[in-house]
C-alpha positions as CSV (number, residue, x, y, z in Angstrom):
1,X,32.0,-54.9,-14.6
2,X,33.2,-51.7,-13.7
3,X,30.8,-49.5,-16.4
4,X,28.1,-52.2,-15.5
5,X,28.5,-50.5,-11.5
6,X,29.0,-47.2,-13.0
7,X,25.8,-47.5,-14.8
8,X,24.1,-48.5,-11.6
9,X,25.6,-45.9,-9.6
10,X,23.9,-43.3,-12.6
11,X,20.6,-45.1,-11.9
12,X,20.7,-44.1,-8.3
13,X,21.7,-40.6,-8.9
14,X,18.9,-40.0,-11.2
15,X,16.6,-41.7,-8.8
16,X,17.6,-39.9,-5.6
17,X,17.3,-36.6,-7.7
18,X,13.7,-37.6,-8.5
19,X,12.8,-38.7,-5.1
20,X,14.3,-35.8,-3.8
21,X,12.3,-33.3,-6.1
22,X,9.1,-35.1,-5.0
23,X,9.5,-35.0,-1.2
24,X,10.6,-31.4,-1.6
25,X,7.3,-31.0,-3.9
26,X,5.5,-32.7,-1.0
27,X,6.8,-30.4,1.8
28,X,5.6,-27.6,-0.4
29,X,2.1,-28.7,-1.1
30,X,2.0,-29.2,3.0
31,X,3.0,-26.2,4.0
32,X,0.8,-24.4,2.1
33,X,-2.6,-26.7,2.4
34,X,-3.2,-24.9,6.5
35,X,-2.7,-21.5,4.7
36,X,-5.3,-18.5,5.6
37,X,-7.8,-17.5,2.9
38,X,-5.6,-14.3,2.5
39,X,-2.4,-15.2,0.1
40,X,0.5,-13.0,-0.9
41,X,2.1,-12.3,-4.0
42,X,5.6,-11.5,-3.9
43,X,6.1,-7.4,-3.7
44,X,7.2,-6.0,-6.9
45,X,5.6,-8.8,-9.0
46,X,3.1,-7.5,-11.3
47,X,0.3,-10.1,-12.2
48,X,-1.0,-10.0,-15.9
49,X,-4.3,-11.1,-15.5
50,X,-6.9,-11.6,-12.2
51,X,-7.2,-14.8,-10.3
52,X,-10.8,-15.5,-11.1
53,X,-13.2,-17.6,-9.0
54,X,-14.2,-16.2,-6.0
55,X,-10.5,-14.8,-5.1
56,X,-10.5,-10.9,-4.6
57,X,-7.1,-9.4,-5.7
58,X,-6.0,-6.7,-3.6
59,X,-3.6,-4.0,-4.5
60,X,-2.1,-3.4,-1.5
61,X,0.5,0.0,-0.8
62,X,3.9,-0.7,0.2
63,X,4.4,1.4,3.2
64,X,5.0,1.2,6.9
65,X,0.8,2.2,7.6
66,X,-0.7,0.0,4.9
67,X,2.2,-3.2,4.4
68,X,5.6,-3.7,5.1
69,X,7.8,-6.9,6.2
70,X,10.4,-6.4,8.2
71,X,12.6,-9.7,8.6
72,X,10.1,-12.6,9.0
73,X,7.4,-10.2,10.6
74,X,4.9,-9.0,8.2
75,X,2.5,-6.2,9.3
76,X,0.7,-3.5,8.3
77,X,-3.0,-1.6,9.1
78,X,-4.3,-2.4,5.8
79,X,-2.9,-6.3,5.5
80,X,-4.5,-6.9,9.3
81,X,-7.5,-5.0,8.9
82,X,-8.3,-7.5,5.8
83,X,-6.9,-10.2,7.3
84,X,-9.5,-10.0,9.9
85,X,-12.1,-9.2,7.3
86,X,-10.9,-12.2,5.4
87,X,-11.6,-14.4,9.0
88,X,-14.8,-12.6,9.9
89,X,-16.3,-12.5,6.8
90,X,-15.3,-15.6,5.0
91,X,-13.7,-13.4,2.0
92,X,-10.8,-15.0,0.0
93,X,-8.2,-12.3,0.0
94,X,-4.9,-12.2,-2.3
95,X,-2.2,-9.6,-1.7
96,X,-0.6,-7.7,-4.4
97,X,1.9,-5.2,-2.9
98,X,2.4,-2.2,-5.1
99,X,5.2,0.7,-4.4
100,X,3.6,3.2,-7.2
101,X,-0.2,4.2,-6.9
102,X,0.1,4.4,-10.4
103,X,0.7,0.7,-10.9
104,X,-2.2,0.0,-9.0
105,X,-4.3,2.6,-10.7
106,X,-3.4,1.1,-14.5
107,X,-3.9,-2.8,-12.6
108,X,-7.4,-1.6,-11.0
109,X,-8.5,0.4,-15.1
110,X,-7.4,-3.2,-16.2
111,X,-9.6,-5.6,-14.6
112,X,-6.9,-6.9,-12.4
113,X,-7.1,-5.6,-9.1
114,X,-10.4,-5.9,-7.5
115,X,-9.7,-3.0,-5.2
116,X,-7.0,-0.9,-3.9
117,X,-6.0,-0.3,0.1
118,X,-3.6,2.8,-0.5
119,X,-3.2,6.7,0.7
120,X,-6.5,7.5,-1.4
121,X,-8.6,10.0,0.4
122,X,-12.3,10.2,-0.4
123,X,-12.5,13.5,-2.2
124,X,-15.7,14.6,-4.5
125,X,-13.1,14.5,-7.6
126,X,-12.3,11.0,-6.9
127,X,-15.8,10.0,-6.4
128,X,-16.2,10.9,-10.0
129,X,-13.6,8.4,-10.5
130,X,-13.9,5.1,-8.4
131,X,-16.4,3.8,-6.1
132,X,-15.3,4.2,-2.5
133,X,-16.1,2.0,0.1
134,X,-17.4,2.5,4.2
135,X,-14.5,5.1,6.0
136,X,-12.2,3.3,7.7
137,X,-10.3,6.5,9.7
138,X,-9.3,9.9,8.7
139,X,-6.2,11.2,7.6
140,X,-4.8,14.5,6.4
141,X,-1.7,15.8,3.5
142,X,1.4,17.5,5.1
143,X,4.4,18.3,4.2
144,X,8.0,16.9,4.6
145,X,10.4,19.6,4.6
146,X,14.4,19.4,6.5
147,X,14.0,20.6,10.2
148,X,17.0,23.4,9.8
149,X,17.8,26.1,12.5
150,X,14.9,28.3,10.7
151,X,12.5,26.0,8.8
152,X,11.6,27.8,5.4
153,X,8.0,26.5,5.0
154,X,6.0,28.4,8.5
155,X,3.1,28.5,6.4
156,X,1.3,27.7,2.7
157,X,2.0,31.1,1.4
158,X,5.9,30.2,1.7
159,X,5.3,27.7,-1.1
160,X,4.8,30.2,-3.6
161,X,6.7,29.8,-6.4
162,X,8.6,26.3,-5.0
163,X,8.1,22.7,-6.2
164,X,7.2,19.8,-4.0
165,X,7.3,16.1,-4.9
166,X,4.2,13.7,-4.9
167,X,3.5,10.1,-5.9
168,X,2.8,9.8,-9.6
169,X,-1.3,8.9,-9.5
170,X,-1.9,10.6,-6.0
171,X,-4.7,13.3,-5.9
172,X,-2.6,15.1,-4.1
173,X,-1.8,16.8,-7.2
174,X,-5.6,18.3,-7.5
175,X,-5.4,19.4,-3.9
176,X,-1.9,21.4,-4.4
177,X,-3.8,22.8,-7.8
178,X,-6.2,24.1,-5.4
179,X,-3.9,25.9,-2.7
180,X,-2.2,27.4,-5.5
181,X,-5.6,29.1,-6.4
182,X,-5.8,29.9,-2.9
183,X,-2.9,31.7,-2.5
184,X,-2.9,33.3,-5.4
185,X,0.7,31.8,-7.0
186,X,1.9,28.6,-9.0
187,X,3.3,25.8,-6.9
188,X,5.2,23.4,-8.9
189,X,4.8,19.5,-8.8
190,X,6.5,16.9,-9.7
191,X,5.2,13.9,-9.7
192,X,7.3,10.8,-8.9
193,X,7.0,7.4,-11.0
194,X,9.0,5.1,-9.1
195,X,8.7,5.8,-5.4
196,X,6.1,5.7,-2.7
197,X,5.4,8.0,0.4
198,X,8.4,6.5,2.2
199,X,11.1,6.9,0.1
200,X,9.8,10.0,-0.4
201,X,10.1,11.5,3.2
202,X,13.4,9.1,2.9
203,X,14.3,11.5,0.5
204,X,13.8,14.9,1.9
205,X,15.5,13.6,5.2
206,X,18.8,12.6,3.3
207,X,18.4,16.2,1.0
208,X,17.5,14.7,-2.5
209,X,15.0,16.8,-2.8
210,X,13.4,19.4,-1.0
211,X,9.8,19.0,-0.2
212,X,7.3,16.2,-1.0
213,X,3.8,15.9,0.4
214,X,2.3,12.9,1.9
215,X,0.1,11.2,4.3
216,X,0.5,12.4,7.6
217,X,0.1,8.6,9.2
218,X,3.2,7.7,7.5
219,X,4.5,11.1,7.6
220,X,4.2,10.8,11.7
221,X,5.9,7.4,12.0
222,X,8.7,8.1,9.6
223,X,9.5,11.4,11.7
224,X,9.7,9.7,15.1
225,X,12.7,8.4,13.9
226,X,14.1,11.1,11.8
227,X,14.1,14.6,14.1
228,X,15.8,16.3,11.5
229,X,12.7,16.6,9.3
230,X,9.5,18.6,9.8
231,X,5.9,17.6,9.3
232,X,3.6,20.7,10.9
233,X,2.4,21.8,7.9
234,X,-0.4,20.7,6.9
235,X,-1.5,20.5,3.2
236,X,-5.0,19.2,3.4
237,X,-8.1,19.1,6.1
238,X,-8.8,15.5,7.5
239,X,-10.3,13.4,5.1
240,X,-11.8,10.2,5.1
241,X,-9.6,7.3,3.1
242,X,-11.3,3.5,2.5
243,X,-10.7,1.1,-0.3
244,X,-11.8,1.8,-3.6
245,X,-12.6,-0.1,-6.7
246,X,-14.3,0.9,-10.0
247,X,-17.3,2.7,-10.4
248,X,-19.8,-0.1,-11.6
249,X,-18.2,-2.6,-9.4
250,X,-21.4,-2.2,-6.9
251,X,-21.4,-5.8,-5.7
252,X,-18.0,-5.7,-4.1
253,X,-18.3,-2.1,-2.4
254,X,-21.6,-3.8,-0.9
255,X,-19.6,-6.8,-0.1
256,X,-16.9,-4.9,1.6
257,X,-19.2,-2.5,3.1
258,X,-20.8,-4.6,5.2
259,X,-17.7,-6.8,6.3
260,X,-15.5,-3.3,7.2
261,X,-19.4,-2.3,9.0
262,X,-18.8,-5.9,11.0
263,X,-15.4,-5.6,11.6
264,X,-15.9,-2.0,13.7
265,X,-17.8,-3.3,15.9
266,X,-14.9,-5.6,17.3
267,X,-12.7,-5.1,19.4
268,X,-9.7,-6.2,17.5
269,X,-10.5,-3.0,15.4
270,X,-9.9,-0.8,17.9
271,X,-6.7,-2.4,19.0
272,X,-5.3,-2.1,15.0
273,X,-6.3,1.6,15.1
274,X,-4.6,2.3,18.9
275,X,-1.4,-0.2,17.1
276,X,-1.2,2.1,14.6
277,X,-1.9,5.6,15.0
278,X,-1.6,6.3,18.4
């Protein structure tokens, strides 16, 4: 009698647990059926192959201009700007947040990532490159350098014969190449695998390295924050940045083209550029 209830009692156990894994299944399948055409992937995770259909996968920077999540807030200019292209424009978006430009780079060569929202500026060497899309603001290159009593960078001929830090895969490598032509010395670069602008800066502030040289939009909000590093120095002229994709990937720059040419004339637009760079 007693195994008979004991048996019975195993029954229900292995009923609840399947009832259980269904209503849980359920609540899942729910929660996701209201979601916007935009989707995320977890940051870090590195798809294999594209999604297919008619889903456009975004590599998307890690960083506090382009995306970031902070507790259960997620932002960014880049993930709102194509969130609202996504609404506008009726384009199904997924997210693949990338911390090295070079991961998005080798996903983008690879068929994976449709296009890429990242510190990329439009630059006639690029162009030669990827296909760029309409310019969505302009940005400039500084440098991040320790805001000491005397600060040892005043000016680009300091940099002679010192060695700043980039992101691995940023073209900020050509334009350092090009101010070391300039003036008429080597600057040495190294060029970071693992770590984007942020940590970067992050960095310099806490003395691991020296200098790096980043975006100034990044650059700017990191600093308000940390007054012991400098950003004055600028590395570049403005330039424009936009998305970019591959070069015979025509149909999607004309695609995106005209939904970033619809979304300027908004005025939710304008309030993500005052949000973000002003």
């Amino acid at each position: 009698m007693l195994k008979k209830i004991s048996q019975i009692k195993k029954w229900q156990l292995v009923l609840y647990g399947v009832l259980l894994v269904i209503v849980v299944g359920l609540m899942f399948s729910l929660r996701n059926c209201g979601k916007e055409q935009a989707t995320m992937v977890t940051p870090g995770n590195r798809v294999e192959q594209a999604s297919g259909g008619d889903t456009i996968d975004v590599a998307i920077e890690y960083s506090p201009l382009s995306y970031y999540t902070y507790g259960d807030t997620t932002g960014g200019f880049y993930y709102e700007l194509i969130n609202l292209m996504s609404e506008t424009s009726g384009l199904k978006v997924k997210f693949h947040p990338i911390v090295s430009l070079n991961t998005a780079l080798e996903g983008l060569d690879k068929g994976v990532y449709g296009f890429v929202a990242a510190q990329f500026p439009v630059t006639m060497q690029n162009k030669e490159s990827y296909l760029f899309t309409e310019a969505i603001y302009l940005d400039k290159q500084v440098l991040v350098q320790r805001n000491t009593d005397s600060l040892a960078i005043k000016s680009q001929l300091d940099l002679a014969g010192d060695t700043v830090t980039i992101v691995k895969g940023s073209p900020m490598r050509d334009r350092i190449m090009s101010l070391s032509r300039e003036i008429g010395d080597t600057i040495y670069v190294i060029s970071d695998p693992e770590y984007g602008p942020e940590q970067l800066f992050m960095m310099v502030a806490s003395g691991d390295i020296k200098y790096a040289v980043i975006n100034e939009t990044i650059a700017r909000k990191m600093a308000a924050s940390h007054p012991n590093v400098d950003i004055s120095q600028a590395i570049s002229f403005s330039q424009f940045q936009s998305f970019f994709m591959k070069k015979d990937n025509t149909e999607l720059k004309k695609q995106l083209d005209e939904s970033i040419k619809a979304v300027k004339k908004l005025p939710q637009y304008n309030e993500l550029i005052k949000k973000y760079f002003y």
